[in-house]
C-alpha positions in Angstrom: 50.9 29.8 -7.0 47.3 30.9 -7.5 46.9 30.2 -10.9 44.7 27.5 -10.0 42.1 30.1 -8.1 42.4 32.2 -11.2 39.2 33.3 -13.9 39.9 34.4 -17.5 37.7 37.1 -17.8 36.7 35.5 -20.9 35.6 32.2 -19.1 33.0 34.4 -17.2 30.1 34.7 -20.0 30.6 30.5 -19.8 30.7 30.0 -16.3 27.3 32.6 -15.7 25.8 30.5 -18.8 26.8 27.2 -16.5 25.0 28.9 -13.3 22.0 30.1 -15.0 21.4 26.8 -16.6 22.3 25.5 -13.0 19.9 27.6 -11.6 16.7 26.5 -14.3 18.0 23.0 -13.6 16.8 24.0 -9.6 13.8 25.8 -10.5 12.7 22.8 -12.9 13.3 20.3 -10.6 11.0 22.6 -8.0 8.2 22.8 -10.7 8.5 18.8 -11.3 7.3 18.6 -7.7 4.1 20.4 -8.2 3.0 18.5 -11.6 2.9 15.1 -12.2 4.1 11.5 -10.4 5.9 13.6 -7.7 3.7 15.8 -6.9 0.7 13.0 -6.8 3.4 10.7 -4.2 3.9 13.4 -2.1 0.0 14.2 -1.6 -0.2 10.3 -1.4 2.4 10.2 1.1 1.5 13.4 2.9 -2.1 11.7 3.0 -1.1 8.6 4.3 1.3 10.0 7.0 -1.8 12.1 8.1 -4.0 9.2 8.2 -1.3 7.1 10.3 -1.6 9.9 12.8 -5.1 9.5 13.1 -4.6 5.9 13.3 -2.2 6.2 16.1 -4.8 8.5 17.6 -7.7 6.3 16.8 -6.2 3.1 17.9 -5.3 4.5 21.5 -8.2 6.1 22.2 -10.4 3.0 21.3 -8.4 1.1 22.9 -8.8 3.3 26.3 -12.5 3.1 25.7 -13.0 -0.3 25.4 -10.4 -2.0 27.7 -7.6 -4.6 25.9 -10.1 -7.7 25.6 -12.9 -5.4 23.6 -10.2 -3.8 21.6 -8.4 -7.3 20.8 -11.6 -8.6 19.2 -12.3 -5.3 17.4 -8.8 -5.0 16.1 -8.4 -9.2 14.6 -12.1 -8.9 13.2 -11.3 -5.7 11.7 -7.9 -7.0 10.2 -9.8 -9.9 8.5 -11.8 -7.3 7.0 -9.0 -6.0 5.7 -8.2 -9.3 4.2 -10.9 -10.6 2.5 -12.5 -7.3 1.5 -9.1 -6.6 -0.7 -9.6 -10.0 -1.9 -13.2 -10.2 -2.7 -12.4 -6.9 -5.5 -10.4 -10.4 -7.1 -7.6 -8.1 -8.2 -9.7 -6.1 -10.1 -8.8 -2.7 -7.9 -5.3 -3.1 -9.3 -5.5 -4.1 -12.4 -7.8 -0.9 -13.0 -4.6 0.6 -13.1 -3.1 -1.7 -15.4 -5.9 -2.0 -17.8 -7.7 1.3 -17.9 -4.5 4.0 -18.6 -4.1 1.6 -21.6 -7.9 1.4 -22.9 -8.3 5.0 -22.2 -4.9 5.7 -23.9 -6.3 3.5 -27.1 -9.7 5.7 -27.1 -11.6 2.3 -26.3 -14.1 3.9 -24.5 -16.7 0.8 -24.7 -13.7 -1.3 -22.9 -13.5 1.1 -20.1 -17.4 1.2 -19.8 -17.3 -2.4 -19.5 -14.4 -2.3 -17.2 -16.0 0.3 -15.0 -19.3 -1.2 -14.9 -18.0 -5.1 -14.7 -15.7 -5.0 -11.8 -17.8 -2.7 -9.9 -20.0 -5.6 -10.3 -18.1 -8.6 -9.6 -16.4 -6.5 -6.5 -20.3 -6.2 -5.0 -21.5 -9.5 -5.8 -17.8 -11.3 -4.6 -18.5 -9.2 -1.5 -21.7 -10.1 -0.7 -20.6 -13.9 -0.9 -18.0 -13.5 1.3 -20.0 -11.8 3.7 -22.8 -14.5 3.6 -20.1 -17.3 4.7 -19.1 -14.8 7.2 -22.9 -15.0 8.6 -23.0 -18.7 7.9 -20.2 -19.1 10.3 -21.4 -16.5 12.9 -25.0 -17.8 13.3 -24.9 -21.8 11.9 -23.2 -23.2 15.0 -20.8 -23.3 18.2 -17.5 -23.3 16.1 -17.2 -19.7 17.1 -16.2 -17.9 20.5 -19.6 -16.3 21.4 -17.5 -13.1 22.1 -16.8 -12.8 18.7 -20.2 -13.6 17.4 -21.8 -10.4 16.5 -18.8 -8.9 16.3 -18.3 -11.4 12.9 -22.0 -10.4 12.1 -21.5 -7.1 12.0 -18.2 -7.6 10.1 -19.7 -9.2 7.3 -22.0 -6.6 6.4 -19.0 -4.1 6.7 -16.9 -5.9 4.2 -19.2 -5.4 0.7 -18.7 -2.1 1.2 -14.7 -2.2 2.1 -14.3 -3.5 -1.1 -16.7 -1.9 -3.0 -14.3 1.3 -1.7 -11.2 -0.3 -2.6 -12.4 -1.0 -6.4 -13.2 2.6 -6.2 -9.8 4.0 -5.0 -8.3 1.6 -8.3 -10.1 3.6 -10.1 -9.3 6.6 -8.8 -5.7 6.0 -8.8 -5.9 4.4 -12.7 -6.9 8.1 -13.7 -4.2 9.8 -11.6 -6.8 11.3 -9.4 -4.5 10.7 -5.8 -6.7 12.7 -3.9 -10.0 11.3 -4.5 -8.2 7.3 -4.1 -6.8 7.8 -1.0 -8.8 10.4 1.2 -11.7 8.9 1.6 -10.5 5.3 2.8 -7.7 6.7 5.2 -8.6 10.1 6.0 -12.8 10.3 6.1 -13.4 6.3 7.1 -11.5 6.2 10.1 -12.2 10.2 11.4 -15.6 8.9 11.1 -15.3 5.5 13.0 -13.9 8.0 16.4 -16.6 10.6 15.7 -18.9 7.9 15.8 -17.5 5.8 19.1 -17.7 8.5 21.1 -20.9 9.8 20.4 -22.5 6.2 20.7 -20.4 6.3 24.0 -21.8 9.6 24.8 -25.0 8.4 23.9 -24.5 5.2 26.4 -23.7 2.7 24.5 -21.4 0.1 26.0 -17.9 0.6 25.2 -17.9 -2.9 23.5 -16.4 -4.2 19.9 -19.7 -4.8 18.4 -20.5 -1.1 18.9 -16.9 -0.7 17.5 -18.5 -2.6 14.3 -21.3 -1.0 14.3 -19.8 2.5 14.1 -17.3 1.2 11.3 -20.1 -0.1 9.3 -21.7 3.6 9.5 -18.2 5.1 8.5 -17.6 2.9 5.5 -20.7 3.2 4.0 -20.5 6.9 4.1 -17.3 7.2 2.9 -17.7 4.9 0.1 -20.9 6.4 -0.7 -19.2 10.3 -1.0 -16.2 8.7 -2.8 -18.4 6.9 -5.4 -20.7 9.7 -6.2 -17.3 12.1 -6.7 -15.6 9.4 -8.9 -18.6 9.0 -10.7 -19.0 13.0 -11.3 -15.6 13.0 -12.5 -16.3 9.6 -14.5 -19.2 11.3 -16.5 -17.5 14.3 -17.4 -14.5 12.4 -19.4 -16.4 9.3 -20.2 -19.1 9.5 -23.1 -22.0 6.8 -22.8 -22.4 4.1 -25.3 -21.9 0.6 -25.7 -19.9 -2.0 -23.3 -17.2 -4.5 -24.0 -16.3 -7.3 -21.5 -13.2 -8.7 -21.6 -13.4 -10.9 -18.7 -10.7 -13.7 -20.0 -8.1 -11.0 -19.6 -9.1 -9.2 -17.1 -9.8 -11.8 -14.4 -6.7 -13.7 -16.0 -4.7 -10.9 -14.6 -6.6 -9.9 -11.9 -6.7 -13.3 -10.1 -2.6 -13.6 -10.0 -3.1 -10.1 -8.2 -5.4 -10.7 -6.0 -3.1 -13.7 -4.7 -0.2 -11.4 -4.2 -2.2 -9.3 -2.2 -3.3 -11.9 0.2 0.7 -13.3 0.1 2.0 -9.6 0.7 -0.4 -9.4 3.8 1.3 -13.0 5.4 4.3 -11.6 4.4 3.2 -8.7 6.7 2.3 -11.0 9.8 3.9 -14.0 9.6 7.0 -12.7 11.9 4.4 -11.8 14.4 2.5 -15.1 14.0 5.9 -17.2 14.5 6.8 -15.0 17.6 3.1 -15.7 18.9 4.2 -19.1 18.7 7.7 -19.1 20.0 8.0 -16.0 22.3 5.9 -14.7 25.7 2.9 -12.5 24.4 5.4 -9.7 25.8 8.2 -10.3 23.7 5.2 -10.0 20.4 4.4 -6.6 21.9 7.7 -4.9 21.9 8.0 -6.8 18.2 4.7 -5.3 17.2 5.4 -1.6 18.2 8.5 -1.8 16.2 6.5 -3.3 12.9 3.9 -0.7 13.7 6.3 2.6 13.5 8.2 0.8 10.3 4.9 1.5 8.2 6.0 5.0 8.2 9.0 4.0 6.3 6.9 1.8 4.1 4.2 4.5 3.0 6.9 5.5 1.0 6.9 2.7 -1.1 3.0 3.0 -1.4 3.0 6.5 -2.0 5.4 6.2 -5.0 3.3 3.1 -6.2 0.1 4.9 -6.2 1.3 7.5 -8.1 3.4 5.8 -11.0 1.9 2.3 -11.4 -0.8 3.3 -13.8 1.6 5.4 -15.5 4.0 2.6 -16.7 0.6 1.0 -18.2 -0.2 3.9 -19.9 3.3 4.8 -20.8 3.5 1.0 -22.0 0.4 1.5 -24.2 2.1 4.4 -26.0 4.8 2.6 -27.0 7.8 4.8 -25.3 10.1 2.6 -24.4 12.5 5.0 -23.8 10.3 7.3 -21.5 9.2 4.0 -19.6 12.8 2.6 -18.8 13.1 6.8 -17.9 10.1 6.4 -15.7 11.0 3.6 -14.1 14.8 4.7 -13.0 13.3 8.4 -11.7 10.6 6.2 -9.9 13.1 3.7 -8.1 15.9 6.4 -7.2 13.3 9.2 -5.4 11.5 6.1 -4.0 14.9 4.8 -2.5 16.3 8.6 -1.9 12.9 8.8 0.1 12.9 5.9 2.4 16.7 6.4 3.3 16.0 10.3 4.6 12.6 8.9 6.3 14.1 5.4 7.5 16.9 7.4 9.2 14.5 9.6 10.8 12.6 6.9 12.4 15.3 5.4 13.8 16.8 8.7 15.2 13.4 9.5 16.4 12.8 5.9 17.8 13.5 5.9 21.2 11.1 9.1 21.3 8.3 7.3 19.5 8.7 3.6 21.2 8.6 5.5 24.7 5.3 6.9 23.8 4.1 3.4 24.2 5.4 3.1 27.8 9.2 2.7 29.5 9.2 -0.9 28.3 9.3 -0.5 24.8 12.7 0.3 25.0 14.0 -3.2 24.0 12.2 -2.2 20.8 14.8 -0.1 18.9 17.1 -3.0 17.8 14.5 -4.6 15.5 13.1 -1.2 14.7 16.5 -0.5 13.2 16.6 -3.7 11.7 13.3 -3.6 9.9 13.9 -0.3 8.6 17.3 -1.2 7.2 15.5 -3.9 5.6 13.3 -1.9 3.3 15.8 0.8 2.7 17.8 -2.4 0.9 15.1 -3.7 -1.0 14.6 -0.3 -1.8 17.4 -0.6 -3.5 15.9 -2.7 -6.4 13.0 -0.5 -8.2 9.4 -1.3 -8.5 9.6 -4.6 -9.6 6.5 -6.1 -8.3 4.7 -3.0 -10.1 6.3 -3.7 -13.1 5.1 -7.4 -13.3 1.3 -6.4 -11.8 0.9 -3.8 -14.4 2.7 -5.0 -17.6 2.3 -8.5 -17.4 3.9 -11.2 -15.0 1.2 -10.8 -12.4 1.8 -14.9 -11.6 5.2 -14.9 -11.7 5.0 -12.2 -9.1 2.4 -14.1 -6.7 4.5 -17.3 -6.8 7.4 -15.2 -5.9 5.7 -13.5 -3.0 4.2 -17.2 -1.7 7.4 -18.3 -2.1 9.1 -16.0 0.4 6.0 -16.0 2.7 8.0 -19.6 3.3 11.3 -18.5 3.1 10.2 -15.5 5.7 8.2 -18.0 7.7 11.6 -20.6 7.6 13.9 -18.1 8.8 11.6 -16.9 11.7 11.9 -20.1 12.8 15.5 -20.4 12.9 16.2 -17.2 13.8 13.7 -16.4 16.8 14.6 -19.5 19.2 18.3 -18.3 18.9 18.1 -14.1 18.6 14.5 -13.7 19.9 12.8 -10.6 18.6 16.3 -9.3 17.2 15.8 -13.0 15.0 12.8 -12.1 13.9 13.7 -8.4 12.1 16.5 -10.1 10.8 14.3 -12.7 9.0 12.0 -10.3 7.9 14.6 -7.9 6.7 16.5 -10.7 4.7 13.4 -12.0 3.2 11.9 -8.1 1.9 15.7 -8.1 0.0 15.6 -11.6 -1.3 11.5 -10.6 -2.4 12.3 -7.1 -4.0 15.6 -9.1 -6.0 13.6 -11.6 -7.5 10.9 -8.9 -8.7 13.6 -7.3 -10.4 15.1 -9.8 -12.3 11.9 -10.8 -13.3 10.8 -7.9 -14.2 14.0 -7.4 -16.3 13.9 -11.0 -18.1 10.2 -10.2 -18.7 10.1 -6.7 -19.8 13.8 -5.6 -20.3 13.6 -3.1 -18.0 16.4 -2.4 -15.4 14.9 -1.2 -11.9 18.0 -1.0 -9.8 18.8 2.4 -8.7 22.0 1.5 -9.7 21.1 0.5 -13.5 20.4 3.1 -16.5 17.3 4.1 -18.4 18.1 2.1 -21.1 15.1 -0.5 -22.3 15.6 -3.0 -23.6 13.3 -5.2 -26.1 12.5 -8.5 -23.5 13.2 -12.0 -25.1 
């Protein structure tokens, strides 16, 4: 019969009360993505897809320019950079987001002064003494290639003013301001490192990676120079002067433990390929590395979401809501996971379109591609631990855990690669980011009593 199909008429004032809150339920979630955490991780994310787009356009064209040798030496000196200049800030870029929400949120203005003013410090003078061993070993003997020599020289002088950059994009991110943080490092630095190859090529300077240098010395100290006089605009106008307060015992005491996860996140980012350089033909490493190259796609997610909520847990943390931080956390690790799923499965539908954009060989490539990106949608699966434990307190606990499955990573490669080749390798990797983002969260939950599976509620709880 088709009672079942059937509507008291006095049911209908319920059921229009049931769609309209339905329908504010809609629009609400719309407006959520315009204010807030979402709407900074989508401009983070939107920003950082851009800038891999330009990276992507970058990296071939220099790469066409200056032959494979040139761009080889350009490319490793330039990923050291990376290294040490993240390093020489000695965590102090991150825990700006852990420490100033929570002064600022306290009205201890004299803190953040002394914060501000501090690790700005420390970041140029840390800088500037890495960069002097960097000359020491370029210039004080034979124990490097001469065809990386002024490469290295150039490189030091490049890397104050990386990190300077990064200690300003902390800062930038602690005070929610995602535009400002992100921009000028991805967008400006490296649309200024191509304007400026070509027109030293133009000009007739060889296509060489000391021009490379040269040019991405030019770029960073122009982009870090815009981005610091912004921040510092911004700065002034919600940050009265007066008096400083240094709290360096705390601040270096979390900040160290940070900066060690860092460099253990970036070997956990190249140790597959380092083990395949090892193990495999130098082909076999350059399918691998296409693959690991169009996974960062899937990873930006993970950034994005971390840029925007990180300094929010402190903050949130320094209030005292509980309750809103455990909410926080679950809305955080479900749209972060939600997200890498719908873009993970994209990338590997589009895969065999983006690997044949680096030539008919790169075929061989989907299989880890798929791998990898499987990986990180699982550890997606367990929240933001690792922010949890940078930003609230664990910061060691989370750098022995990341050393730890550097080794584990590195272990499995090993097995794994002589037996499944570069198929091995994506499955070592893949196993080791789930094993990583497990540990963070039980940590994170014995530390902090906070639950970050997707699967878990929003319940806090007080930690023992």
């Amino acid at each position: 019969m088709a009672a079942g199909f059937a509507h008291d008429p006095a049911d209908r004032p319920a059921e229009k009360a049931r769609d309209g809150h339905g329908l504010e339920t809609a629009f609400g979630r719309i407006r959520a993505l315009r204010t807030g955490p979402a709407r900074a991780a989508v401009t983070v994310f939107a920003i950082r897809i851009a800038a891999a787009g330009l990276a992507y356009v970058a990296q071939v064209l220099m790469a066409r320019l200056m032959g494979g040798s040139e761009y080889g030496i350009f490319a490793t000196v330039w990923v050291w950079i990376a290294i040490l200049g993240h390093a020489s800030t000695l965590g102090l870029s991150q825990g700006a987001c852990r420490f100033l929400p929570g002064s600022r949120a306290r009205g201890a203005h004299a803190e953040t002064r002394g914060f501000l003013i501090g690790g700005a410090a420390v970041t140029a003078l840390t800088g500037l003494a890495v960069a002097a061993l960097g000359l020491a070993l370029a210039l004080g003997g034979p124990a490097l290639a001469e065809a990386y020599r002024w490469p290295v020289v150039l490189a030091a002088l490049v890397l104050p003013l990386f990190a300077f950059q990064d200690f300003c994009e902390g800062v930038a991110r602690s005070h929610d301001w995602a535009v400002l943080a992100i921009a000028p490092p991805y967008l400006l630095r490296q649309g200024l490192v191509v304007v400026a190859m070509l027109g030293a090529i133009l000009c007739g300077a060889p296509a060489e990676a000391s021009v490379a240098l040269a040019c991405a010395l030019l770029a960073t100290g122009l982009s870090a120079a815009i981005q610091a006089a912004l921040l510092l605009r911004r700065l002034a106008a919600i940050l009265p002067s007066g008096p400083r307060l240094y709290r360096w015992r705390v601040w270096l005491g979390a900040g160290l433990p940070i900066a060690a996860t860092d460099l253990a996140g970036a070997a956990f980012g190249f140790v597959d390929v380092v083990v395949l350089g090892f193990l495999m033909p130098a082909a076999a490493v350059g399918l691998y590395f296409a693959a690991t190259r169009i996974q960062q796609l899937v990873l930006f997610v993970h950034f994005a979401a971390s840029a925007a909520t990180a300094q929010r847990f402190s903050a949130t943390q320094a209030a005292g809501d509980r309750n809103g931080l455990a909410a926080l956390v679950t809305a955080q690790a479900r749209a972060t996971c939600a997200a890498t799923f719908v873009i993970g499965s994209g990338i590997v539908a589009a895969g065999p379109l983006l690997l044949s954009l680096f030539g008919p060989d790169f075929a061989a490539s989907q299989a880890p591609l798929a791998i990898l990106v499987a990986g990180s949608v699982a550890a997606s699966l367990f929240g933001p631990g690792e922010d949890l434990l940078t930003m609230l307190g664990g910061e060691r606990l989370c750098a022995a855990i990341t050393i730890g499955l550097v080794g584990v990573a590195a272990l499995l490669c090993l097995a794994l690669v002589p037996w499944l080749g570069v198929n091995g390798a994506a499955l070592a990797m893949a196993a080791a980011s789930i094993l990583r983002a497990a540990a963070l969260a039980h940590s994170a939950r014995a530390l902090h009593g906070l639950a970050t599976p997707v699967w878990s509620g929003r319940r806090a709880r007080t930690p023992s």
